[in-house]
C-alpha positions in Angstrom: -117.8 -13.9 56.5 -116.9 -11.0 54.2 -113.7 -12.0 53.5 -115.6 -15.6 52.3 -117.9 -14.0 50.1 -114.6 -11.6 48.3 -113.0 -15.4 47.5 -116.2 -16.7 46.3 -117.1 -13.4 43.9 -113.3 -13.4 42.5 -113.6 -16.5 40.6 -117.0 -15.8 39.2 -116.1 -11.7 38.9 -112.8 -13.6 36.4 -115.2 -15.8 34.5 -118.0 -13.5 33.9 -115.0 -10.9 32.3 -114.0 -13.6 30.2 -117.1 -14.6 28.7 -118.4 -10.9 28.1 -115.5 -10.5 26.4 -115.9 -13.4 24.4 -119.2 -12.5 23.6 -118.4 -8.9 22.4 -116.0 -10.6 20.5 -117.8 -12.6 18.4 -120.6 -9.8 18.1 -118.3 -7.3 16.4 -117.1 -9.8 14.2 -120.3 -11.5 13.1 -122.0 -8.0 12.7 -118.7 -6.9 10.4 -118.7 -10.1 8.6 -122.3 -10.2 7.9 -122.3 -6.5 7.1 -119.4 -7.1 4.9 -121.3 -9.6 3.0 -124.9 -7.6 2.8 -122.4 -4.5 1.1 -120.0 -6.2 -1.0 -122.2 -9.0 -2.3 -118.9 -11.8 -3.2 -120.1 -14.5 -4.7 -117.9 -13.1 -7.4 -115.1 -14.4 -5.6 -116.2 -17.1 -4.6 -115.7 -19.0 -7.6 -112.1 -19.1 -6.5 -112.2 -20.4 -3.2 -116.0 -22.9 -3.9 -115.8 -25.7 -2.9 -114.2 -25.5 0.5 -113.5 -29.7 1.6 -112.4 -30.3 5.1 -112.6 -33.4 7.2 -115.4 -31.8 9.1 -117.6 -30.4 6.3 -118.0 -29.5 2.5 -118.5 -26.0 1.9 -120.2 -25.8 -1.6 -120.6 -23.5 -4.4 -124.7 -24.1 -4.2 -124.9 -23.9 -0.3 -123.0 -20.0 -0.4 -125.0 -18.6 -3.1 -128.2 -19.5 -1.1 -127.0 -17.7 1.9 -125.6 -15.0 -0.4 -129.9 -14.5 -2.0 -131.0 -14.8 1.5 -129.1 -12.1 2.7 -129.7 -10.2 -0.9 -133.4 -10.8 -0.5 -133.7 -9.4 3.3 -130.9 -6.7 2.4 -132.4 -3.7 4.8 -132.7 -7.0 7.2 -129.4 -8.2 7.1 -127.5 -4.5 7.8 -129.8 -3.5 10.4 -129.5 -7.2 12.1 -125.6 -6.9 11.8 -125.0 -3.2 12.6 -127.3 -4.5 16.0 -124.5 -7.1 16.3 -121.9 -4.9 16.4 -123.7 -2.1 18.6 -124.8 -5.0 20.8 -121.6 -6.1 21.4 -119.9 -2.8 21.8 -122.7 -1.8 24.4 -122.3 -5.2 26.4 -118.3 -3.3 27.1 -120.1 -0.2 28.7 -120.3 -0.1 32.0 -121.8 3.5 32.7 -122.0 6.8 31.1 -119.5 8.4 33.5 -117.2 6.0 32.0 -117.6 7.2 28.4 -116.9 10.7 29.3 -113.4 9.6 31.4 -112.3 8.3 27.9 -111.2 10.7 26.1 -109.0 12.5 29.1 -107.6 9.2 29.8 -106.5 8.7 26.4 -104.9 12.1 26.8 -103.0 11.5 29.7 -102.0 7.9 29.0 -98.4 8.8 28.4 -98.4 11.0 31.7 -99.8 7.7 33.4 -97.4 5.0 31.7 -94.5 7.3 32.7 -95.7 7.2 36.4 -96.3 3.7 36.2 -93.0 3.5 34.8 -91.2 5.6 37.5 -92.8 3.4 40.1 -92.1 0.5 38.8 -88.0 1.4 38.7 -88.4 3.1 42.2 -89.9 -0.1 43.5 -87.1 -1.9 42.0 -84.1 0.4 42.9 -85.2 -0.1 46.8 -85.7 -4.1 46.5 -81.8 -3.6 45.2 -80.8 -1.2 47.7 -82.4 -3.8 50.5 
């Protein structure tokens, strides 16, 4: 019965990696790219690039420098909404505490560890070639 319930939570365990990944993703970049835009302010260079025509949509000169007053408008908004992004996404990552404090050793010993990886690996393949 266990052994049923391992094969049932491996599939899910895979998918629920893969969209919490996907998710911290898209956080970290929306919260830089809208933080980006709150700081820098470019409808200066937008002139260049306006309008943007695809088959899909029109991206137009008007439509931008809207969003660009909107986020000019709610300024304090707009950074403390996309720094939230970013901290939301990073935090969604964090399993546990005890975790944070094991990252900076393992970061340490990461070429101690790749060499024993390493020396396994070739030890592992030295007896298949031996057999």
């Amino acid at each position: 019965m266990k052994k049923l319930i391992n094969k049932i939570k491996k599939p899910f365990k895979k998918v629920s990696n893969i969209v919490l990944a996907l998710f911290t993703f898209l956080a970290v970049v929306g919260g830089s790219i809208g933080l980006t835009t709150a700081l820098v302010n470019p409808v200066n260079l937008w002139w260049q690039y306006a309008p943007i025509e695809t088959p899909w949509f029109i991206i137009t000169y008007t439509s931008v420098l809207e969003y660009m007053e909107l986020m000019q408008t709610w300024y304090w908004y707009s950074i403390g909404i996309s720094i939230g992004a970013i901290v939301l996404g990073l935090a969604a990552q964090i399993r546990s505490i005890a975790g944070l404090k094991k990252i900076p050793m393992a970061i340490v010993r990461s070429p101690i560890t790749l060499y024993q990886d390493i020396k396994t690996f070739r030890d592992w393949l030295f007896n298949k070639i031996e057999y």
